[in-house]
C-alpha positions in Angstrom: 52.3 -25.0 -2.0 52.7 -28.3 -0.4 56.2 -27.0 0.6 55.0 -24.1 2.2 52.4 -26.2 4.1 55.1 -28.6 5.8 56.8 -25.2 6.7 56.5 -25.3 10.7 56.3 -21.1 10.6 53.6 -20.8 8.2 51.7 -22.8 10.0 52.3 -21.5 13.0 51.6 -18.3 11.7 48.1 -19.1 9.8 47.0 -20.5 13.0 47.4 -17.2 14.8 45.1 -15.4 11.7 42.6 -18.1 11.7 42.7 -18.1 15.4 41.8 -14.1 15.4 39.2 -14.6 12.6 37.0 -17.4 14.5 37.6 -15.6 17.5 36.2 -12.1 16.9 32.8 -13.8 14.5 32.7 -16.8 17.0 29.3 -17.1 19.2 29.3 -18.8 22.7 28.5 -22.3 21.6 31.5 -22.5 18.9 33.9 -20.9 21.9 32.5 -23.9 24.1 34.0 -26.5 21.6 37.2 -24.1 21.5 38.1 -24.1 25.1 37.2 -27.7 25.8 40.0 -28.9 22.8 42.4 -25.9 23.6 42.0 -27.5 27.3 42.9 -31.2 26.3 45.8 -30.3 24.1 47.5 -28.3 26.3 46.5 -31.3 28.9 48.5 -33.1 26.4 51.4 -30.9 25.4 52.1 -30.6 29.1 52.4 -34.1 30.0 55.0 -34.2 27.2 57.1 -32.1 28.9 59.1 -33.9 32.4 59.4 -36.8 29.3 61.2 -34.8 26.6 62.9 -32.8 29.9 64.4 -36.6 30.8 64.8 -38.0 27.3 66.9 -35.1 26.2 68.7 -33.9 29.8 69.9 -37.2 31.3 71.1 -39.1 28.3 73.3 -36.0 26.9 75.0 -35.8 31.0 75.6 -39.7 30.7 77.4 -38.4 27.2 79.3 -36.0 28.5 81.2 -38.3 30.9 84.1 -36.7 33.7 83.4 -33.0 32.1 79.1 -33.3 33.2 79.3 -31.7 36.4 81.5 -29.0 34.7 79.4 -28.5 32.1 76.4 -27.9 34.4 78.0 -25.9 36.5 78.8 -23.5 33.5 75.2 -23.6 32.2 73.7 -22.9 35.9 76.7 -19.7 36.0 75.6 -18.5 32.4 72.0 -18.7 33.1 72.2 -16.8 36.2 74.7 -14.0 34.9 71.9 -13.6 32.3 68.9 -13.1 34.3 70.4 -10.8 36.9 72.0 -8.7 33.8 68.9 -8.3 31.9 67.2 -7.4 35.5 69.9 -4.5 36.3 69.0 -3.3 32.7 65.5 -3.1 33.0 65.7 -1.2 36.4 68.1 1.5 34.9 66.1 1.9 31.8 62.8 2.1 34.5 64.1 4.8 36.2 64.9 6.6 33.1 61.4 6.1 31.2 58.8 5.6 33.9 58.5 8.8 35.1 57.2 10.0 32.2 54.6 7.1 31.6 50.8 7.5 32.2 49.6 4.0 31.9 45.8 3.2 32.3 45.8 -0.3 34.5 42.2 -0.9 34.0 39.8 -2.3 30.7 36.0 -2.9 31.1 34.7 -4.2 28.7 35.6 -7.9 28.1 33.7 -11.1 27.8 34.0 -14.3 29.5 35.3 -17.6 28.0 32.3 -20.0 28.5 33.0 -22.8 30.8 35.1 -26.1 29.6 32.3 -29.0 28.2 34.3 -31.8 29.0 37.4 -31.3 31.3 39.8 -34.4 30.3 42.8 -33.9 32.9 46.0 -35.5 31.7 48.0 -35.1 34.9 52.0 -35.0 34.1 53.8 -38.4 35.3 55.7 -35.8 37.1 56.2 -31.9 37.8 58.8 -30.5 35.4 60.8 -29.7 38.0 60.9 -32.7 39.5 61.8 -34.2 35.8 64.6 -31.5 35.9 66.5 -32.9 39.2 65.2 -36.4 38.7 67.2 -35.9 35.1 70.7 -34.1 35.9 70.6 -36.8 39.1 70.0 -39.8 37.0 72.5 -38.6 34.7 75.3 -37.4 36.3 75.3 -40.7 38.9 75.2 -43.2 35.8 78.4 -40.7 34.5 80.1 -41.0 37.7 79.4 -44.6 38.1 79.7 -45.6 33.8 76.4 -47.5 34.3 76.5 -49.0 30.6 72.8 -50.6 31.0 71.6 -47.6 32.2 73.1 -45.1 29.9 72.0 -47.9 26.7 68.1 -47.9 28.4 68.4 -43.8 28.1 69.6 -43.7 25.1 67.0 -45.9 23.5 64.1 -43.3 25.9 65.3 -40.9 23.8 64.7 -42.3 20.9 61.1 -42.9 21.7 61.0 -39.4 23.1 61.9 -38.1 19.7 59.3 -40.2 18.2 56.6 -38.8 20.6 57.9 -35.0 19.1 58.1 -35.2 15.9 54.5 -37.2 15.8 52.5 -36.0 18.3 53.5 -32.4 20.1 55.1 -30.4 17.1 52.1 -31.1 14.7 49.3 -30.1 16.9 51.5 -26.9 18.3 49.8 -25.2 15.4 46.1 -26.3 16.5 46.7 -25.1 20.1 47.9 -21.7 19.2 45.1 -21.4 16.8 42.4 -22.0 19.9 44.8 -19.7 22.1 44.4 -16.7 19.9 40.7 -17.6 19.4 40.1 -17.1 23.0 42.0 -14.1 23.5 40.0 -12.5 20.3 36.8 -13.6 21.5 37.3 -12.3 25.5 38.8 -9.0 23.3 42.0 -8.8 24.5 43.4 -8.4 21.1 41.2 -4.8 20.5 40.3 -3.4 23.6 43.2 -3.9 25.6 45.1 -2.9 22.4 46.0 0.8 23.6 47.7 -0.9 27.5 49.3 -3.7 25.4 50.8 -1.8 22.8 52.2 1.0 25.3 53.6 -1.4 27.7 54.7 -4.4 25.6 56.6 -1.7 23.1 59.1 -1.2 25.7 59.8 -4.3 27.0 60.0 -5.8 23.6 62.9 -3.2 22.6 64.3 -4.4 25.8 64.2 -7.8 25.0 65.5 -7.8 21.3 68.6 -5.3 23.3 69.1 -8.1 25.6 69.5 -10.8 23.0 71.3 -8.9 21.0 73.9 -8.3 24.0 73.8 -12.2 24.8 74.2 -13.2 21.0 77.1 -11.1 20.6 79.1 -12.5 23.7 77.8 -15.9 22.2 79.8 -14.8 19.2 82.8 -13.4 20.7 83.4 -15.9 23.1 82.8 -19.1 20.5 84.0 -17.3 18.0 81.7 -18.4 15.7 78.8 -16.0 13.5 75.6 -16.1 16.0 73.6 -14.8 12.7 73.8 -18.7 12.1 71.8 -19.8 15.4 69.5 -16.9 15.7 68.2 -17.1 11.7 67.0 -20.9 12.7 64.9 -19.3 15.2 61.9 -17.2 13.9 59.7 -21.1 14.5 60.8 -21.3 18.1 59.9 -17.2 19.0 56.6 -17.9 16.9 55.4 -21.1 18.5 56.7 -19.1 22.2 54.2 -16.2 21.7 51.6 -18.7 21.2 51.8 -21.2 23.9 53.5 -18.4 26.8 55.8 -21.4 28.0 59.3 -22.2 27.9 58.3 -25.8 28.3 55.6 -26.3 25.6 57.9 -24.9 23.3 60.7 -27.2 23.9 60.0 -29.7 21.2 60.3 -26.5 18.1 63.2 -25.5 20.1 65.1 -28.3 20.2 64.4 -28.3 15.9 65.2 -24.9 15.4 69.0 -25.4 17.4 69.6 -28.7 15.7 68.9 -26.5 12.1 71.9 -24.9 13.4 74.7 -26.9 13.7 77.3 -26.3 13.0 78.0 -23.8 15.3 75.9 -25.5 17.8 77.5 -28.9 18.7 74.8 -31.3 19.0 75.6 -32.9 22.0 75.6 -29.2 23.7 72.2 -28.6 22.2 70.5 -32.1 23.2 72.4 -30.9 26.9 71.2 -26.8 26.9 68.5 -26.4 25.4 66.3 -28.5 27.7 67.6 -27.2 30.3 67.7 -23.5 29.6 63.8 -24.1 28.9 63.4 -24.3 32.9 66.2 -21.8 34.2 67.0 -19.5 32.0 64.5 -16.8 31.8 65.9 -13.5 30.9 63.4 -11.9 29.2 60.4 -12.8 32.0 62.7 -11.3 34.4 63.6 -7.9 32.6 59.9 -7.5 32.1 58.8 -8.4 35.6 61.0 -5.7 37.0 60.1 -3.2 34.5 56.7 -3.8 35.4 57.0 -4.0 39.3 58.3 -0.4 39.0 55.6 0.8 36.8 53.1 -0.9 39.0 55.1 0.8 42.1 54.4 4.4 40.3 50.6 3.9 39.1 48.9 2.7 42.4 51.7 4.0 45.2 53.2 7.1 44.2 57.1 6.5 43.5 59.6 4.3 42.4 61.0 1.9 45.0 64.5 3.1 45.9 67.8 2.1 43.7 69.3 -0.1 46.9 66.1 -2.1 46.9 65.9 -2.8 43.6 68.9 -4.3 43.5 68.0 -6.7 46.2 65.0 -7.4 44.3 66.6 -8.2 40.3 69.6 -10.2 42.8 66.9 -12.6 44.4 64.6 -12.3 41.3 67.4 -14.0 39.5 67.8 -17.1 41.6 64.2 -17.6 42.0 64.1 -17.4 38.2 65.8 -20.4 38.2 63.8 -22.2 40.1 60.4 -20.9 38.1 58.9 -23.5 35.9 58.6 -22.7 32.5 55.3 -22.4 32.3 52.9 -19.5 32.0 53.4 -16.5 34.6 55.9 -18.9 36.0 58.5 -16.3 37.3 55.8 -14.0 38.5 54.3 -16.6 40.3 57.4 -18.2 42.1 59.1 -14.2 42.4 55.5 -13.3 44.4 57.2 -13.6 48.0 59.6 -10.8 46.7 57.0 -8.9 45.5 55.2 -8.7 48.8 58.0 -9.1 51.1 60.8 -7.5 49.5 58.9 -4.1 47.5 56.0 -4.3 50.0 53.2 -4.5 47.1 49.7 -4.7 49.3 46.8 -7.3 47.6 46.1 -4.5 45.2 49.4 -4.3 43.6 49.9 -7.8 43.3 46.6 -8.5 41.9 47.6 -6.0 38.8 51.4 -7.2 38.7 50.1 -10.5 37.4 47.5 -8.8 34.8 50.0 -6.5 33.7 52.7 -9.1 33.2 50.1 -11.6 31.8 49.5 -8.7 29.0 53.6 -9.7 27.6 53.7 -13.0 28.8 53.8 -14.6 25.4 56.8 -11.9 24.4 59.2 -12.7 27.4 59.1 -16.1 27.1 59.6 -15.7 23.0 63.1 -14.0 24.7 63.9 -16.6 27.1 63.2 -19.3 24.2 65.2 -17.4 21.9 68.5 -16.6 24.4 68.7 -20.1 24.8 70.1 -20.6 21.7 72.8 -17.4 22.2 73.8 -19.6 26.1 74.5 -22.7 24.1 76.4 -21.1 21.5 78.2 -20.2 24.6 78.4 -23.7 26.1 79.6 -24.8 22.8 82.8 -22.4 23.0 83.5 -23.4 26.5 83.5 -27.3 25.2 86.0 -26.2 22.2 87.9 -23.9 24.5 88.2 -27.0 26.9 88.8 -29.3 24.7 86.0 -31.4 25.7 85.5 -34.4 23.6 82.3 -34.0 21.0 80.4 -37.1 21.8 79.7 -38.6 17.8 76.2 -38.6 18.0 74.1 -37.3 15.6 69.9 -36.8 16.4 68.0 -35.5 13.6 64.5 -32.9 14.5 
């Protein structure tokens, strides 16, 4: 028993059933202490992020030496190629499956989440964006330059950064999923929005485990490696996903879950990748968010918008992707220029884009968490193919 307790997916997973439970016998002044701790861990588990983004990112470059610009190049390329992929997919399978849908776009019938008691704001020390450049900068001048001090003062960050994971944001993952599915039992998400979710979500999530499966067989092919052995490690990283609907707050269990698989994964690709694919690769928000855009295209105007423009759209979609945080609704909310300007959606339309795709949310960015793992499989043939050197460094998760 005390085994299955330190397992990270059991707990992950009681704290969705205990999460339901509270949530659908909960009364108004129990959901008041709910929201107010769900707020200040996520307050938390945020500000985490730009540091793990810079402890992980910018020592690995400094590793990496001559071959770092390389090596981001690749992993920009790879990222890319992914997103617009899985976009092109989702727009032929919309075309064939759409017209036949009749989705209902509107639920009465929910309750509010009381207000937040005490609203303790832990403001990041900077965005994760920011933390993104600010890292591949950092490291890929002290690589050009081989500032020693520098690259021993980033080594030694991210030690302390793996101290701050391991002690502080991966244990109380399981609390803040717990409160997250509270509040989406209590508002009543969970039942009476069943009938839309289940519809909608279905699809996509067929789409999504069709898209990994494409990206962890190339992963295989090309490294020549089995990708069974990365994707087993990753049932923790897809679990802890669902529950916090961010690419960034699940860093930390997805850094663990690729370092449980090396080999294939070389280490010094994984403490390289995986932060980074946290904030540009998001393949599965993007095949959603076109699915969607065409369903929301047929329900409120009438017709699908026409093949030439939906290529425009999953083209842009997928450098914009890149620039999305990994946050929640992050590639809905930078993609919403395209939306308006490139589809023509009116106030209406966008209004129930961003409920529909909030209804999956948690599902595409279990895909984008999990295809990580299948891009750095790839980066990891690319380094073997290349004979890039395998920096001797060993970090333990």
């Amino acid at each position: 028993m005390k085994k299955l307790w330190k397992s990270l997916p059991f707990r992950l997973l009681l704290g969705v059933v205990l999460g339901i439970a509270v949530g659908l016998a909960a009364n108004e002044g129990v959901m008041n202490v709910v929201v107010t701790v769900k707020y200040i861990l996520g307050q938390l588990i945020n500000f985490c992020v730009p540091l793990i983004i810079i402890g992980f990112i910018a020592p690995s470059i400094t590793k990496l030496g001559n071959s770092a610009s390389r090596m981001l190049g690749v992993a920009i390329l790879i990222a890319y190629v992914s997103s617009i992929l899985a976009a092109l997919g989702s727009m032929a399978a919309g075309y064939a499956i759409i017209p036949a849908l009749s989705i209902v776009s509107e639920v009465d019938g929910l309750k509010e989440l009381p207000e937040i008691v005490f609203q303790l704001d832990i403001p990041q020390i900077m965005p994760v964006m920011s933390a993104l450049v600010f890292s591949i900068l950092l490291g890929l001048a002290a690589a050009w330059t081989k500032a020693e001090t520098i690259t021993a003062v980033l080594d030694e960050f991210q030690k302390i950064v793996l101290e701050i994971v391991t002690k502080i944001v991966i244990p109380i993952l399981p609390v803040f999923i717990a409160f997250t599915f509270c509040g989406l039992a209590y508002e009543g998400t969970i039942t009476k929005q069943l009938p839309v979710f289940v519809k909608i979500v279905l699809i996509v999530m067929i789409g999504h485990y069709i898209w990994l499966a494409v990206l962890y067989a190339a992963a295989g092919a090309y490294s020549g490696c089995n990708p069974l052995d990365v994707l087993k490690n990753y049932g923790p990283a897809y679990i802890t996903a669902v529950g916090t609907m961010s690419s960034a707050a699940t860093l930390a269990v997805a850094l663990r879950c690729a370092k449980k698989s090396e080999p294939p994964l070389r280490d010094d690709m994984v403490d390289f990748g995986i932060p980074l694919f946290a904030n540009i690769h998001l393949c599965g928000s993007v095949l959603t968010e076109v699915f969607f855009v065409m369903t929301v295209s047929k329900v409120l105007y009438g017709s699908i918008p026409s093949p030439g423009t939906m290529v425009l759209f999953c083209v842009l979609l997928g450098v914009f992707a890149i620039g999305a945080p990994g946050v929640p609704g992050g590639t809905v909310m930078a993609s919403l220029g395209l939306i308006t300007g490139v589809l023509g959606f009116d106030e209406t339309g966008t209004a129930l884009m961003l409920t529909v795709f909030a209804l999956q949310d948690s599902f595409g960015t279990a895909c984008n968490v999990t295809g990580d793992g299948a891009l750095t499989l790839i980066l990891t043939g690319y380094a073997k193919r290349h004979n890039i050197e395998k920096q001797d460094i060993k970090i333990e998760l």
